[in-house]
N, C-alpha and C positions, 0 to 999 in steps of 0.2 A: 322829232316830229311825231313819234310812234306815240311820244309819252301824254304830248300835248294835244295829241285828236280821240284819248284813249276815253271811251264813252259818249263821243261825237259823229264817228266816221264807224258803222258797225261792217259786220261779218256782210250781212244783208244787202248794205252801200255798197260793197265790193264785190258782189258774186258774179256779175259780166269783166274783172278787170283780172287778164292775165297774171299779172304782174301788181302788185300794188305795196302799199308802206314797206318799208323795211328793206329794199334795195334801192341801186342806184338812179332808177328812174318808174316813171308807171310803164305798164304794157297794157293796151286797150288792142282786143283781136277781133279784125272785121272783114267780114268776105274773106278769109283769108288772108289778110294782111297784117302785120303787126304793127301796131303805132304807137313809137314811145314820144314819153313827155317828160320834160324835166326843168327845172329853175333853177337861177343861180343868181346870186348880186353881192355884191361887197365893196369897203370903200379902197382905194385905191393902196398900195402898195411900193410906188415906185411912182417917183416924181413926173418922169417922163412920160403926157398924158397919152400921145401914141402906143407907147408898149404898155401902158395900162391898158388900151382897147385890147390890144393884142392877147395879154396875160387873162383878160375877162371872157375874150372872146373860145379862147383857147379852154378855162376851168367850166366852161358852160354847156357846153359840147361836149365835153369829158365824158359824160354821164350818157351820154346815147353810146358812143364808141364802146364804153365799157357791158352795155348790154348786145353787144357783138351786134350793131348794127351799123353800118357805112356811108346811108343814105341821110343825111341831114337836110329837109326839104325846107325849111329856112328857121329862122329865131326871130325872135319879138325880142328887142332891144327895151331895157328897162333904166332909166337913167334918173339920178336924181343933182338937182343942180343947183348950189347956191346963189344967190342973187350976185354977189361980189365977182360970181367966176366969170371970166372973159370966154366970149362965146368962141373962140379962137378955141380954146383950151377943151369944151366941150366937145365941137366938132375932129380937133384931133382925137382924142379919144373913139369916137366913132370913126372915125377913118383908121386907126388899128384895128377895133373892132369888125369893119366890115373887109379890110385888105384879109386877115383872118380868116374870115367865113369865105371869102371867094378863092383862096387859095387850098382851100379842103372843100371846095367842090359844091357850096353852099353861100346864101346871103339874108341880110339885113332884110326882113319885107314888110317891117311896121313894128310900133312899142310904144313906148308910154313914158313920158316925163314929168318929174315933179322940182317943184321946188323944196330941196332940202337944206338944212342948214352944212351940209359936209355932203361931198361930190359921192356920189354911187353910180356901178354900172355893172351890168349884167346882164342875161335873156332866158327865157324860158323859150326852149330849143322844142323843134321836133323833129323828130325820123322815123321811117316806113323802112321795115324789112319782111321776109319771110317768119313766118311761128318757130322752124324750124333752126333759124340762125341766134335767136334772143340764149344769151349766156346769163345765168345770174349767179346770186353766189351760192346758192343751196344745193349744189351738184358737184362736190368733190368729190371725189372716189378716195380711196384706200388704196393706197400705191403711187397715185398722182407725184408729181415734180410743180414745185413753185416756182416760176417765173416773174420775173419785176422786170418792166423796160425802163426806166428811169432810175437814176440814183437819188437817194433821199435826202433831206439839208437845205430847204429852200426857207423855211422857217429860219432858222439859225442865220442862213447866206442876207436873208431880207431886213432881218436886226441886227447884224455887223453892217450895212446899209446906209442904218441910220443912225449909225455913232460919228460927234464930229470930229474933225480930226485933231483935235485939243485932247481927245482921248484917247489917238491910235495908240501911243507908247503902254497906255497901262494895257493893254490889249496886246505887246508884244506883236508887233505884226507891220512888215514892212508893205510898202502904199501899194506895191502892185501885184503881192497878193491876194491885199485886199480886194481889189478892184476883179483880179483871175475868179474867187471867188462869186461874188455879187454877177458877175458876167456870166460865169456858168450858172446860177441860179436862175437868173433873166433868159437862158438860153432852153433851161427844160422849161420853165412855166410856158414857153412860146413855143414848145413843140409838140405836133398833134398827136393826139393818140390815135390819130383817123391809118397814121402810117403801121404801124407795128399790129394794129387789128385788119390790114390788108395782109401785111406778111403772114400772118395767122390765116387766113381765109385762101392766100395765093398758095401755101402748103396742103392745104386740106383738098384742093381739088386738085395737087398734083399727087396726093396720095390716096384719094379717093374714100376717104371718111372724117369722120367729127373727130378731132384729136383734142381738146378743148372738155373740159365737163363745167368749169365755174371762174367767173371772172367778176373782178370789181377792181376800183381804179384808187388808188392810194392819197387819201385827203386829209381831212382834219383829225382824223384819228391815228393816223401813222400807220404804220405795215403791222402794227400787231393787233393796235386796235382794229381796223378794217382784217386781219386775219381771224382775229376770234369771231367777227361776223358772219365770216364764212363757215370758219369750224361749227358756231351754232348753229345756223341756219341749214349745215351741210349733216349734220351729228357726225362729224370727224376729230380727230388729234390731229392738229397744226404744229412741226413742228419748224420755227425759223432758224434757220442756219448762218445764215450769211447776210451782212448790213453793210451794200454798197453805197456810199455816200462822199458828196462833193469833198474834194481836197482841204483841210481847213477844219471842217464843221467838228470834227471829232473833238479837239481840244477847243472850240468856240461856244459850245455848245451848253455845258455847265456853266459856263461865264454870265450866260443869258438865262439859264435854268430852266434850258429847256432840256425834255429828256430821247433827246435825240436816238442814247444807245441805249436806251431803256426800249426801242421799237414802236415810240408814242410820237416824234418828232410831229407836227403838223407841216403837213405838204399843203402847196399849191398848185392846182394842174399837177399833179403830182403821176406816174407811170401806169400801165397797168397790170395786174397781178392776177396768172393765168395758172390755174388748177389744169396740166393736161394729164395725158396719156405717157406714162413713164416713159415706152419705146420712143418716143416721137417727139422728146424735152430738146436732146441735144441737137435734133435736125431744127427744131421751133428756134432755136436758137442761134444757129448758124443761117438758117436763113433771115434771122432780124439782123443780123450783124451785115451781112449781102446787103440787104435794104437800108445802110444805112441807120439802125436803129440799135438803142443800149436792149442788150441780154444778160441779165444775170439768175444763174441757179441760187434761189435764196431760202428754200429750204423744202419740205414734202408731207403729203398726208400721209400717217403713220398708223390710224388704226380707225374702224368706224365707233360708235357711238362712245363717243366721248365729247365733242362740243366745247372743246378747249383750243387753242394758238400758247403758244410758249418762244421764248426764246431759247437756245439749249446753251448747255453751260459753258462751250467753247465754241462760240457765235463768233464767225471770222467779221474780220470789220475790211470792207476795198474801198481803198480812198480811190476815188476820178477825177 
């Protein structure tokens, strides 16, 4: 986006916008309030047009959670609809979509449909918090602990998916791993990131300060390319330690050529990754595991201006 509005959107267009290109959402600051904004669409992924609302509903709202905000005051639902699709199929999808938004505390309140030739679905979200809660990724410290709530391999999980089973054999892999698999992958895409950014915020006021410096939510660019985001944007050394990922993905992974333990894996809905306060990692941690939520130490900021993420050379890999 940065590369494609580069001479279009100036310095000057943005001088009122907290927050603007090159994170996970805008921030626009008013009376005091802060109001992020963000979009998202894509075509479906999983036959079952339900938990495609769900999975859309879920990668759309990502992006406010991740700027440490809680409050999602609704989404504009964007839909695109082939002629041939049966309107059954479309309204499932929105009924994931909005079972979704009303169960993280948020809804459906208007959007916009087109006729496409291939089904699309997605919303441009908003949320209102405090100035003082917005996380972005340009605030890591030096000394920081890397956090990830999610394991990685939803990419991988989503193309062993859709191999038929004419071709399980050369794939080695008996049916109900397969299936364990694809199931855990459908199980993070469909879990909020609204809950582990509560765990984060129900710590911090039982400890009485910001423990958190930078945060961003793990997507099309895998853990490393979203970490070298941070390192830049932070002038930090990123270094990753540890690549927890679904059961399976490790040896599926090359098969599909994707580069999963290269740290580039593309996520969907994929966790979020939280730059805190070193003393305060393993309490952030055990309290996401209390609620409920995946914890993993995946690596730390190592030194200021450098502007680099790495993987280091003995990168433990945790199957889940």
């Amino acid at each position: 986006m940065e590369f494609l509005v580069k001479g279009i959107v100036s310095e000057d267009d943005l001088k009122k916008t907290y927050v603007g290109l090159g994170d996970d959402a805008a921030v626009i600051i008013r009376n005091g309030m802060a109001v992020v904004k963000t979009v998202d669409v894509f075509t479906p992924i999983v036959d079952d047009p339900y938990l495609q609302g769900r999975i859309a509903a879920c990668n759309s709202t990502s992006d406010v959670y991740a700027m440490g905000v809680l409050d999602v005051i609704g989404v504009l639902v964007i839909m695109g609809i082939p002629e041939s699709l049966p309107i059954e199929v479309s309204r499932d999808m929105l009924k994931g979509f909005q079972d979704f938004c009303r169960e993280n505390e948020t809804t459906i309140v208007g959007g916009h449909t087109i006729l496409n030739p291939w089904p699309l679905i997605g919303g441009a979200v908003s949320g209102v918090g405090k100035k003082e809660d917005i996380l972005t990724k340009s605030c890591a410290k030096e000394g920081d602990i890397l956090i990830l709530t999610k394991p990685l391999g939803t990419q991988t999980a989503m193309a062993l998916s859709r191999v038929g089973p004419e071709f399980d054999d050369l794939l080695d892999i008996e049916k109900s791993e397969k299936n364990k698999i694809i199931s855990k992958a459908i199980e993070l895409m469909t879990s909020s990131n609204r809950k582990p950014l509560l765990s984060l915020r129900e710590l911090e006021e039982e400890i009485g300060e910001k423990i958190a410096h930078a945060m961003t939510d793990i997507t099309g660019f895998g853990i490393l390319g979203h970490g070298n985001e941070m390192a830049k944007q932070s002038s930090v050394e990123i270094e990753i330690n540890a690549l927890p990922v679904i059961k399976g993905t490790c040896e599926l992974a090359p098969l599909f050529g994707h580069v999963l333990l290269k740290g580039y894996g593309a996520e969907t809905a994929g966790g979020l990754f939280i730059s805190t306060k070193q003393e305060y990692a393993q309490d952030l941690i055990e309290k996401l595991h209390k609620n409920g939520c995946y914890a993993f130490e995946v690596g730390r900021v190592k030194k200021s201006g450098v502007g680099k993420a790495y993987l280091s050379k003995d990168v433990k890999i945790l199957e889940i």
